[in-house]
N, C-alpha and C positions, 0 to 999 in steps of 0.2 A: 661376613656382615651382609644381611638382607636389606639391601635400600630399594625406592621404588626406580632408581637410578640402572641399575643391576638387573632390573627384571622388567624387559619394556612392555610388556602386556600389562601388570598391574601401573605403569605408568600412565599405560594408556587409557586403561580405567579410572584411573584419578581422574586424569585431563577430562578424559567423557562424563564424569561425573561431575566433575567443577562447571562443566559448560554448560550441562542440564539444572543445574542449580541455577545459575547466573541468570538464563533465559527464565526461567518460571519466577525466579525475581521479577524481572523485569516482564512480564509479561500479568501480575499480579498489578506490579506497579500501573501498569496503561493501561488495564483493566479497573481499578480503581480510580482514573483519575478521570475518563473518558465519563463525558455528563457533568463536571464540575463545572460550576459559572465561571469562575477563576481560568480555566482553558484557553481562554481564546484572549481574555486579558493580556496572557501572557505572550502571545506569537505578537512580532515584526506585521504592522500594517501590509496590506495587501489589496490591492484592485480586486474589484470581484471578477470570481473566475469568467463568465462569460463575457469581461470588459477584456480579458487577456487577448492579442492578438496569436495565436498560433494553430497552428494544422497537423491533426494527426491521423495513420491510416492502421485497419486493421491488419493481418496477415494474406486479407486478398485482397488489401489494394484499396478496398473503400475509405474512402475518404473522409473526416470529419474534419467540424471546428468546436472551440469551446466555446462559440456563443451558442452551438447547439441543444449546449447542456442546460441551457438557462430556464428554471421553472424547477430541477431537479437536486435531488440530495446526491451530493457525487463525492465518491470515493475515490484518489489517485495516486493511486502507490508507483512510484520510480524505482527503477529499478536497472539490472543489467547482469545478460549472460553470463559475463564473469564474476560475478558476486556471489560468493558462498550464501551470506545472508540471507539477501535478493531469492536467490534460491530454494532455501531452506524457509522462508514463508512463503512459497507458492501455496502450496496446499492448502494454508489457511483463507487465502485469499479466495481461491477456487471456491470455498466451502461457503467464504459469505457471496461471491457472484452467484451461487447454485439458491442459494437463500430468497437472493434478489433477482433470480433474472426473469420472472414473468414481471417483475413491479416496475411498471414504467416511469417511477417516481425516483426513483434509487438506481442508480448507473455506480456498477463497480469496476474503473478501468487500471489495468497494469500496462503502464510508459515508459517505454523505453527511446534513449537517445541513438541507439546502436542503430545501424542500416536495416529496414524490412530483408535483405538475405543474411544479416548476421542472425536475426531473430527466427528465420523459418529455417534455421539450416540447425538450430539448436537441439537436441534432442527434448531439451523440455516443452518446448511449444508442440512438439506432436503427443506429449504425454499428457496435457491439460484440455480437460472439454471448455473452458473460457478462453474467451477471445483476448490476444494481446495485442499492443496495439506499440506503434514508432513515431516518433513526431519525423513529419514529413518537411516541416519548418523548422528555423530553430526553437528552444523552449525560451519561452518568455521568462526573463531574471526571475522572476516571483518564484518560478516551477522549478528552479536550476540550484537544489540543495547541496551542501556543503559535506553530504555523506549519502549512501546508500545502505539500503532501500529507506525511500523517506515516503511517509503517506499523508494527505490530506484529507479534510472531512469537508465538505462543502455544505452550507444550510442551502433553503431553495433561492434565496434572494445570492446569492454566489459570492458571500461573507466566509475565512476559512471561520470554522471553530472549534478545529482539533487538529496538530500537527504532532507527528513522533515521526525519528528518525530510529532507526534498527527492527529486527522482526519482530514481531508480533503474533500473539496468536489470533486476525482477525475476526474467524467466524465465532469468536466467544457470545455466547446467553447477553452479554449485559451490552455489549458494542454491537450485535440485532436490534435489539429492543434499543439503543439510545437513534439509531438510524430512524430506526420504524418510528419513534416520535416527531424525529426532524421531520420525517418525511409527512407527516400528519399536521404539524403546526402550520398557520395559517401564516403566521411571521413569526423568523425567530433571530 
């Protein structure tokens, strides 16, 4: 009897193919929803981001705050070394900071809670041209999700108005272009 039980290679392509389906689900999903009025309806109130109290530093130590962000369309994806997920949309992430990073309007940061030596000791922070970054503070409850990797969308007034929690493909055509608006509107 041929099961996929019996033959762990073609197991293992099921599994690889059940998880590439799941993700393009969901990643069709947060690509269609991102730009809905209804969006932000839906998230838990929040402090705007630069009222948050906390401190966070790059991989050399420079130091920020998030009321630095204030004026800005900011993207904040959480995240951690040990997370497959986390992981596994780095690249997307990369692709929209590469998108954004001469735009001084649009700040795309990856946060982590782990120690600046758990992060520069990672192989992936040497594999990435974007900068990552550690809260040097702790994270303000607001920033402190209930799962990883969790991302936020910041308008310029420091309102969120987009939260999804799991990967994503971020550097998609239609999540550029819903940035590139925020970051154009005058109030939003």
């Amino acid at each position: 009897m041929n099961s996929i039980a019996t033959k762990p290679i073609t197991g293992f392509l099921c599994a690889v193919l059940l998880l590439l389906l799941l993700e393009a689900g969901a990643a069709m999903l947060l690509v269609s929803s991102v730009g809905s009025a209804d969006d932000a309806q839906a998230l838990p109130p929040m402090t705007r981001l630069h009222d948050l109290q906390a401190t966070f530093s790059d991989l050399g130590g420079q130091s920020f705050t998030l009321a630095d962000l204030r004026g800005k369309v900011v993207v904040i994806n959480l995240w951690a070394t040990w997370c497959p997920p986390c992981r596994a949309e780095m690249p997307f992430l990369e692709g929209l900071w590469k998108k954004f990073q001469d735009n001084d309007q649009v700040q795309v940061l990856c946060i982590s809670k782990e120690t600046l030596a758990e992060v520069r000791q990672d192989p992936l922070a040497k594999s990435l041209t974007m900068p990552l970054y550690v809260f040097t503070s702790p994270a303000p409850p607001e920033l402190d999700p209930e799962g990883l990797p969790t991302t936020y969308i910041f308008n310029r007034q420091g309102k969120v108005v987009f939260a999804h929690t799991g990967i994503a493909q971020w550097d998609a055509p239609e999540i550029v272009a819903y940035l590139d608006a925020l970051a154009k509107a005058t109030s939003n």
